[in-house]
VEXDREN-2710 file (C-alpha; in Angstrom, 1 decimal):
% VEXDREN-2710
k/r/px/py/pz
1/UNK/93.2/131.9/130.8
2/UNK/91.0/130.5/133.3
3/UNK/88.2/128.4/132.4
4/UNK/87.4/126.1/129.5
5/UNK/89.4/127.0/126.2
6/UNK/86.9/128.0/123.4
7/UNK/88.0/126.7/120.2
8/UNK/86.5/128.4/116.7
9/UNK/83.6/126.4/115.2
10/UNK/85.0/123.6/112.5
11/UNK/83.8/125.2/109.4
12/UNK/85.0/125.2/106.1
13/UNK/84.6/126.4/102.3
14/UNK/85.7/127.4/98.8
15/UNK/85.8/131.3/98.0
16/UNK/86.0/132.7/94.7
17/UNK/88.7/135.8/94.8
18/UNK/88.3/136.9/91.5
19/UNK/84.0/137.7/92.1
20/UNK/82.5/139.5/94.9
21/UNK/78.3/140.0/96.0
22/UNK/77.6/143.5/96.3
23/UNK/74.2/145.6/96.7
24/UNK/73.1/147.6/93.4
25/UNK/71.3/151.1/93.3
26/UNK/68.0/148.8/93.4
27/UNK/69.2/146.4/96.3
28/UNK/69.7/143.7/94.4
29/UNK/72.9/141.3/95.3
30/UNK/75.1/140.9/92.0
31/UNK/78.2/139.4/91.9
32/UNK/81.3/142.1/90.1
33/UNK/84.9/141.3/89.7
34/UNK/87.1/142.0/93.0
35/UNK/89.8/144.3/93.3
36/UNK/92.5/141.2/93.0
37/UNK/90.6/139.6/90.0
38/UNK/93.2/138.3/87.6
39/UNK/95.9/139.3/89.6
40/UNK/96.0/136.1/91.9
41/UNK/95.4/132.5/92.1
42/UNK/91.1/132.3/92.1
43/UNK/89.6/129.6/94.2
44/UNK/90.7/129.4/98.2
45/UNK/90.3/126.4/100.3
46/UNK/89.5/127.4/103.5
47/UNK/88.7/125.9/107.1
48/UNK/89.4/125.7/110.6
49/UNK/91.1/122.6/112.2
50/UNK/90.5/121.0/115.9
51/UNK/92.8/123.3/117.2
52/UNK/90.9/126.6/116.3
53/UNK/93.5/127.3/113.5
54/UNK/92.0/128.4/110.2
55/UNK/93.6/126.2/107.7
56/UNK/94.0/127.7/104.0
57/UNK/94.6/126.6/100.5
58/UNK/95.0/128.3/96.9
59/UNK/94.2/126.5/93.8
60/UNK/93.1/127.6/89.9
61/UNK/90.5/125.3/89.6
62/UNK/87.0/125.3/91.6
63/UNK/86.9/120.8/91.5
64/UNK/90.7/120.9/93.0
65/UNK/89.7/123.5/96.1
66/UNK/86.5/121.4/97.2
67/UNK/88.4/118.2/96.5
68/UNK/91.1/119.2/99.0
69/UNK/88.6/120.9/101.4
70/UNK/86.6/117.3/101.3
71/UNK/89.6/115.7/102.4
72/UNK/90.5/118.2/105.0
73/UNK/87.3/117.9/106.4
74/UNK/87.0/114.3/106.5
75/UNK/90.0/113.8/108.3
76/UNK/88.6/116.1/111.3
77/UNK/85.6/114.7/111.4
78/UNK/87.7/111.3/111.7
79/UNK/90.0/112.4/114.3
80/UNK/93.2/111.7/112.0
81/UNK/93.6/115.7/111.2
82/UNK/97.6/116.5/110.3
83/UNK/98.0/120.1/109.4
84/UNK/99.1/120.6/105.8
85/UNK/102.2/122.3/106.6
86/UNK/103.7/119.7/109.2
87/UNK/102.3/116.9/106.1
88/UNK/105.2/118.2/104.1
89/UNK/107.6/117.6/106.7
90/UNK/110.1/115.0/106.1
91/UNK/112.0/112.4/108.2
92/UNK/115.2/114.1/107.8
93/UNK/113.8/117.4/109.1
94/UNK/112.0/115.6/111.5
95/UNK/115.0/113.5/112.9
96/UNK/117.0/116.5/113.4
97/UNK/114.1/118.4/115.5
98/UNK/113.9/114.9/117.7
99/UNK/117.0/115.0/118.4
100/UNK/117.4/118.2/120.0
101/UNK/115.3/117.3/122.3
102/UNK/116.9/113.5/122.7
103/UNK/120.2/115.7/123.6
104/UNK/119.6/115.2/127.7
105/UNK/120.4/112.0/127.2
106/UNK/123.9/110.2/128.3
107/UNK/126.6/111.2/125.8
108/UNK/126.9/107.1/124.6
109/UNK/123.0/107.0/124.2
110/UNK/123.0/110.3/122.3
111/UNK/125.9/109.3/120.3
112/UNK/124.0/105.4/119.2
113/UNK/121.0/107.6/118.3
114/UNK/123.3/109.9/115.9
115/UNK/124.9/106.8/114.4
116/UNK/121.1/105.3/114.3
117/UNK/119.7/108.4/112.6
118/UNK/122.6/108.7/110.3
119/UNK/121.9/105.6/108.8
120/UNK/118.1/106.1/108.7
121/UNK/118.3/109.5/106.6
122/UNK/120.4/107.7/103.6
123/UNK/117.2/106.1/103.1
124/UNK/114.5/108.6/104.4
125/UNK/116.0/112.1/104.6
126/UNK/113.9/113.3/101.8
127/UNK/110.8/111.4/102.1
128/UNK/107.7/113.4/104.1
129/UNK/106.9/111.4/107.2
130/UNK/103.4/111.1/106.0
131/UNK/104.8/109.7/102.6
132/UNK/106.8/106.5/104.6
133/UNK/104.8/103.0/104.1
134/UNK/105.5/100.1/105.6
135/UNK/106.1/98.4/102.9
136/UNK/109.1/100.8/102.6
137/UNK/109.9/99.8/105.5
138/UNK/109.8/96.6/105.0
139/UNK/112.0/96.8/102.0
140/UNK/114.3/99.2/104.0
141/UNK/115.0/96.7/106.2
142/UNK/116.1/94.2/103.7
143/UNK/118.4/96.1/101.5
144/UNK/120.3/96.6/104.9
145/UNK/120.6/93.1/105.7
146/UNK/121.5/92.7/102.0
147/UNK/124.0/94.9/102.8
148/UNK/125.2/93.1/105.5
149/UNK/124.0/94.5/108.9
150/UNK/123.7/91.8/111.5
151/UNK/120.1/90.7/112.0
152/UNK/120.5/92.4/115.7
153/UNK/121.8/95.8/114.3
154/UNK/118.8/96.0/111.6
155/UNK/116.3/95.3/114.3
156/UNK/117.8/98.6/116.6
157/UNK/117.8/100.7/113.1
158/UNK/114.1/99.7/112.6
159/UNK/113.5/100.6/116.4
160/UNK/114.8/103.9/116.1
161/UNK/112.9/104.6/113.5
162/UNK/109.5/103.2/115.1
163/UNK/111.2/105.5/118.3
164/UNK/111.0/108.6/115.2
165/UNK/107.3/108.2/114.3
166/UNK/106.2/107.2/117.8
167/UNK/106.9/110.7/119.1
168/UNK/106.1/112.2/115.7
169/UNK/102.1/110.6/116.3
170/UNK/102.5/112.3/119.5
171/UNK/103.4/115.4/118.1
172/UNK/100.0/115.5/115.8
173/UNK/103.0/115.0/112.8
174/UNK/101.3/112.1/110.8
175/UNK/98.4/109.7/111.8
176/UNK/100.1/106.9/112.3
177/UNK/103.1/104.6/112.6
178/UNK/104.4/102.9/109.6
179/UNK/107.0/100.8/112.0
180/UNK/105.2/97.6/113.5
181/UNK/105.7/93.7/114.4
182/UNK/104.6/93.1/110.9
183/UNK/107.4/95.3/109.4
184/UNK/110.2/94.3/112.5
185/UNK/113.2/91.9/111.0
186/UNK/112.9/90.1/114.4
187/UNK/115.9/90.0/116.7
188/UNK/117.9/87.5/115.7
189/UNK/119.9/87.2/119.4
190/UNK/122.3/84.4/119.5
191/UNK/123.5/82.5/122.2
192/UNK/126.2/84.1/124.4
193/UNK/129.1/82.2/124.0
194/UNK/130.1/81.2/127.7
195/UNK/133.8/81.0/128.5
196/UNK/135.0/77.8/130.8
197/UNK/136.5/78.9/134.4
198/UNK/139.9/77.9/133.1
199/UNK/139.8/80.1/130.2
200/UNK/138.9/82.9/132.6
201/UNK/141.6/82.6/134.9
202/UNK/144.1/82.1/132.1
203/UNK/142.6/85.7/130.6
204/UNK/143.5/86.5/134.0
205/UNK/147.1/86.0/134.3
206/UNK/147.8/87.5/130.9
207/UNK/146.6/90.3/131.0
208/UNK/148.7/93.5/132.7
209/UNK/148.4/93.8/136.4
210/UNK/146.7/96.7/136.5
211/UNK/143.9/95.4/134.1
212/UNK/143.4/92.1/136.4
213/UNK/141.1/93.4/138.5
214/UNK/138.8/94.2/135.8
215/UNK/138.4/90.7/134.7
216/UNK/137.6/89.8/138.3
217/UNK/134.6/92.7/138.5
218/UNK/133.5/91.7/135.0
219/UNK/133.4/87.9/135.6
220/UNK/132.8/87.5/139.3
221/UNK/130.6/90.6/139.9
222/UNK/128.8/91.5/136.3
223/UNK/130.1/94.9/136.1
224/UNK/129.8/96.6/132.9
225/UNK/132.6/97.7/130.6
226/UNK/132.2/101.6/131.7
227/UNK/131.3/100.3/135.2
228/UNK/134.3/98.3/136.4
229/UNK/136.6/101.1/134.7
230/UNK/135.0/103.8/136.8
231/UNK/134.7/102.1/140.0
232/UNK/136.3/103.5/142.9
233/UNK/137.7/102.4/146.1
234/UNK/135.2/104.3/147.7
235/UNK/132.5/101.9/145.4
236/UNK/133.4/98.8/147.6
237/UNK/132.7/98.1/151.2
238/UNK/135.9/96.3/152.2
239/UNK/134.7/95.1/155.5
240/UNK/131.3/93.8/154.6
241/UNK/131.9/92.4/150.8
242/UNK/130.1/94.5/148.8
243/UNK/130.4/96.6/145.4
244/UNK/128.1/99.8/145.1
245/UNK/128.3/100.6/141.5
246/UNK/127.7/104.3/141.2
247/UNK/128.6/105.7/138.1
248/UNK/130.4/104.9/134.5
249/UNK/133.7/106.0/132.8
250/UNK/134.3/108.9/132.8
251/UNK/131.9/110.2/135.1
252/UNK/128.5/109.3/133.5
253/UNK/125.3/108.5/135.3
254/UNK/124.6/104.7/135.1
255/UNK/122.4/103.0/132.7
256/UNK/119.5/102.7/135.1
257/UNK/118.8/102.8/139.0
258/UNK/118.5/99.0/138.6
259/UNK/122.1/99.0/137.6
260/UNK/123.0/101.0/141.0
261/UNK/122.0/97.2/143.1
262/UNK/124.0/96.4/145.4
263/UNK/126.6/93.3/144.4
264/UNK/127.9/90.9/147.2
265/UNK/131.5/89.4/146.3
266/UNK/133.6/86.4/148.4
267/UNK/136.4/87.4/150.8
268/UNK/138.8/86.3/148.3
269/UNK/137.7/89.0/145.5
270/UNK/137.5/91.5/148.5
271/UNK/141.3/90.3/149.0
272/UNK/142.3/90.6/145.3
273/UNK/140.6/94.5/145.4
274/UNK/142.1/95.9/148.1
275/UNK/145.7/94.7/146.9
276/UNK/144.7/96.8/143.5
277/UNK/143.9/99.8/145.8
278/UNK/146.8/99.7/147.7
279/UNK/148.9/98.6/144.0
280/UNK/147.3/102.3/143.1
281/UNK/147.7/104.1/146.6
282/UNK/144.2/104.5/146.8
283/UNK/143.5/106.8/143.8
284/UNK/141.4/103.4/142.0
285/UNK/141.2/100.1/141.3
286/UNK/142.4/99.6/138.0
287/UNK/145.4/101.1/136.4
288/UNK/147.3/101.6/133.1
289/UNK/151.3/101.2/132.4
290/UNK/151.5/104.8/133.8
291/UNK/149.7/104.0/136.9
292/UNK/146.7/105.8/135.9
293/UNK/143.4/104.8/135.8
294/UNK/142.3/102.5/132.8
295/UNK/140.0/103.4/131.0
296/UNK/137.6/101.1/129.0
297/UNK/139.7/101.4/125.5
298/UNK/142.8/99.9/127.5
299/UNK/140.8/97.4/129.5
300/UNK/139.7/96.5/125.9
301/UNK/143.5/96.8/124.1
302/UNK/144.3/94.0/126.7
303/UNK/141.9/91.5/127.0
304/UNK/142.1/91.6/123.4
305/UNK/146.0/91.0/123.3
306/UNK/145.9/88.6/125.6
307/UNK/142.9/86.8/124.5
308/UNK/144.9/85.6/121.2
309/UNK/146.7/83.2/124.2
310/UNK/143.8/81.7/125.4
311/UNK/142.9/78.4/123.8
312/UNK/139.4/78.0/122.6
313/UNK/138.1/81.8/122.9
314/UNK/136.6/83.4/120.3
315/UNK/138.1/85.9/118.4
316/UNK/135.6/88.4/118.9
317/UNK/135.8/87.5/123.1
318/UNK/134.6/90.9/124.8
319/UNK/134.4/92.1/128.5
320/UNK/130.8/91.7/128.0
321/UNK/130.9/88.6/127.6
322/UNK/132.6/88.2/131.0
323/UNK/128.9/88.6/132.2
324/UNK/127.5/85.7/130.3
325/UNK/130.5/83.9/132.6
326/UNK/129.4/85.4/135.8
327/UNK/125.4/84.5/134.5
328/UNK/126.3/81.1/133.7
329/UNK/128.2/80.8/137.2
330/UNK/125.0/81.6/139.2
331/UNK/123.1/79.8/137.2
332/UNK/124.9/76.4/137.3
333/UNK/125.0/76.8/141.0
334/UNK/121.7/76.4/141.4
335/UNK/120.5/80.6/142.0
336/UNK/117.1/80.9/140.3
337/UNK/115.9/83.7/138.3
338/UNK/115.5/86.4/140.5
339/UNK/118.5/86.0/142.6
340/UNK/120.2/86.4/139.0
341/UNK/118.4/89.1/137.4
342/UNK/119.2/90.9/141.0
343/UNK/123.0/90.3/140.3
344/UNK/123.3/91.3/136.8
345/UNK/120.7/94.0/137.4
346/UNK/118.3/93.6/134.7
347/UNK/115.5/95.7/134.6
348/UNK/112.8/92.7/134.4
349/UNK/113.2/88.7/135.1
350/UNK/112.4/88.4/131.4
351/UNK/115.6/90.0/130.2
352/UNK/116.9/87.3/132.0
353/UNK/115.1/84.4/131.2
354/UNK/115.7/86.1/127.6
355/UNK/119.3/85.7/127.3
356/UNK/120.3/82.9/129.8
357/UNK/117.3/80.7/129.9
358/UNK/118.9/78.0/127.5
359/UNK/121.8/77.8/130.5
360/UNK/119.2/76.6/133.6
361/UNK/118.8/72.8/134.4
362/UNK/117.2/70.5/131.2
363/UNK/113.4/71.3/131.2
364/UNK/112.7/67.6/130.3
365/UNK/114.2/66.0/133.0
366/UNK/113.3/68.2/135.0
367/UNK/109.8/67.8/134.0
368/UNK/110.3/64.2/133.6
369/UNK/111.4/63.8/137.6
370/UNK/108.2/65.8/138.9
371/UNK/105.8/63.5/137.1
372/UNK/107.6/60.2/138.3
373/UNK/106.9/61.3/141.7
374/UNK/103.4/60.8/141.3
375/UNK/103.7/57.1/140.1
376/UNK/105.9/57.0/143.1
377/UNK/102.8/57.5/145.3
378/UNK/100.6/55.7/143.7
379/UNK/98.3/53.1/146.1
380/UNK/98.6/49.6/145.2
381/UNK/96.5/48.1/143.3
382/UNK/93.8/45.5/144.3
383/UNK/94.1/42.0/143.0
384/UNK/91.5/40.2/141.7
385/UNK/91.8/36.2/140.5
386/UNK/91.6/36.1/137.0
387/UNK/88.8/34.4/135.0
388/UNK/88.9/33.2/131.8
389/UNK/86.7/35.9/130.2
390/UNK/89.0/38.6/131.4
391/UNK/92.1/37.0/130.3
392/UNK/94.8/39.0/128.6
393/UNK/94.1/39.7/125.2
394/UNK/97.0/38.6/122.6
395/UNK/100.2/40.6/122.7
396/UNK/99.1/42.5/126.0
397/UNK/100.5/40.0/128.5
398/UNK/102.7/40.9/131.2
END
């Protein structure tokens, strides 16, 4: 249709089903029972919504039609209009819809967001989305700490579910969201524990040959879990130093373009690849017991076997945190922000700061340096002889 879209005027009212207004032999108006008089509900509710859609309602009493119609009304003349049918819908039904759509997604991210939704319908699978509070929400998200949840797992459930009404408001679903700061649990992100260089090299040696590689790529380069197990020796530029992550195990896309960045390693990692490539005859860099290539749940079965051997690590040590090493490494070598968001290719400087910032130089003595240059250059001051009016007062002598 070209042309501006002509909507129906926004009209409403309340029609009586069971009485019509018809014309008598005299031409008078007089109102006679309907052909459907005592046969079905009497009063309709009736009006048309901001979309042009004529919106209707049946109801036995006259006070209940115009009581709804007054609401109806209201709400268009607000802007807050929901259609009565979607109203009813509820998060489960809702969830389920979503996530038909959320299906493009990677496999992992589609897989989180089942587990996410899973948990989310125990609660809410019922409940119409225009029914939710945020005070259940609020209580929602205590009864799964309560529970047990970790503080950081509670806050992605409660995301997911902002994620749910976000793109249900979009959808004209319900007015609002019920999810906000006020009802978040917080984040409740702890400090990365940081492995020592000794601790990594001794993870190093323990682990099977094959596997070795990946605690290079995960602690010298940043690589992620799925990364370092899907890199290829066609990923790394032997001759100029340089990994070119391109894809995640099996064959997934990456997270994010960001995480595509170029990474520049030392000659000596260069050195430690190639002899995995040739350890593999070319077919990858890291292998199994078979000569295959790992995947991440054996990269995982063997740092974790090995890990037991290495004094001081925790017991929940991951490959992650092989890039809280790799962060802190940059870091105490004096990169700054940007140089390490770039090499563990975070999408913003503020992830960065986020996680790591606790790890950069002491802010207070740092601080406390730039201001003592000042008093460094301060002139000299002017001497003048003392006079007994302007003598030091007690306790203030020099």
């Amino acid at each position: 249709m070209n042309g501006p879209q002509h909507y129906r005027a926004q009209r409403g009212g309340v029609e009586d089903r069971w009485r019509k207004r018809v014309k008598d032999e005299h031409g008078n108006t007089i109102e006679v029972p309907s052909a459907v008089a005592g046969t079905v509900t009497r009063w309709r509710a009736r009006y048309v919504d901001p979309a042009g859609e004529e919106r209707t309602r049946h109801f036995q009493r006259k006070a209940d039609a115009q009581s709804w119609l007054d609401q109806q009304m209201a709400a268009v003349i607000r802007g807050d209009h929901v259609a009565p049918k979607d109203a009813k819908l509820t998060v489960g039904e809702w969830a389920d819809k979503w996530l038909q759509g959320y299906g493009t997604r990677r496999k992992s991210t589609v897989t989180q967001a089942k587990t996410h939704l899973k948990l989310i319908k125990e609660t809410f699978a019922a409940v119409p989305l225009s029914a939710v509070r945020p005070s259940d929400v609020r209580a929602w998200s205590a009864v799964l700490k309560a529970e047990g949840y970790s503080t950081s797992y509670v806050y992605a459930l409660h995301s997911r579910l902002s994620q749910l009404f976000t793109e249900a408001v979009h959808d004209g679903l319900v007015v609002r969201n019920p999810c906000s700061r006020r009802t978040s649990p917080g984040m409740g992100r702890q400090r990365p524990y940081v492995a020592t260089t000794q601790q990594i090299w001794r993870l190093y040696d323990l682990v099977p040959i094959g596997v070795r590689p990946a605690i290079l790529l995960g602690a010298h380069a940043g690589l992620r879990l799925a990364e370092a197990a899907a890199l290829r020796p066609s990923d790394v530029d032997f001759k100029t130093g340089v990994i070119n992550p391109a894809i995640q195990w099996p064959d997934e896309p990456l997270k994010s373009e960001t995480s595509q960045t170029a990474i520049p390693i030392p000659t000596q990692m260069v050195r430690e690849l190639a002899t995995a490539v040739k350890r593999a005859r070319g077919r990858s860099i890291l292998t199994d017991e078979w000569g295959k290539p790992a995947s991440p749940w054996t990269i995982e079965r063997a740092m974790r076997a090995a890990r037991r051997q290495v004094r001081g690590l925790p017991e929940d040590f991951r490959f992650h945190d092989l890039r809280h090493y790799f962060a802190s490494l940059l870091i105490a070598s004096g990169v700054d922000v940007k140089i390490v968001q770039a090499r563990l290719r975070h999408a913003s400087a503020k992830t960065t700061l986020d996680t790591y910032g606790h790890l950069w130089p002491d802010r207070d003595d740092t601080s406390r340096a730039a201001v003592a240059k000042v008093y460094a250059q301060r002139p000299a001051p002017k001497i003048d002889r003392p006079t007994s009016a302007s003598a030091d007062p007690p306790g203030m002598s020099i």
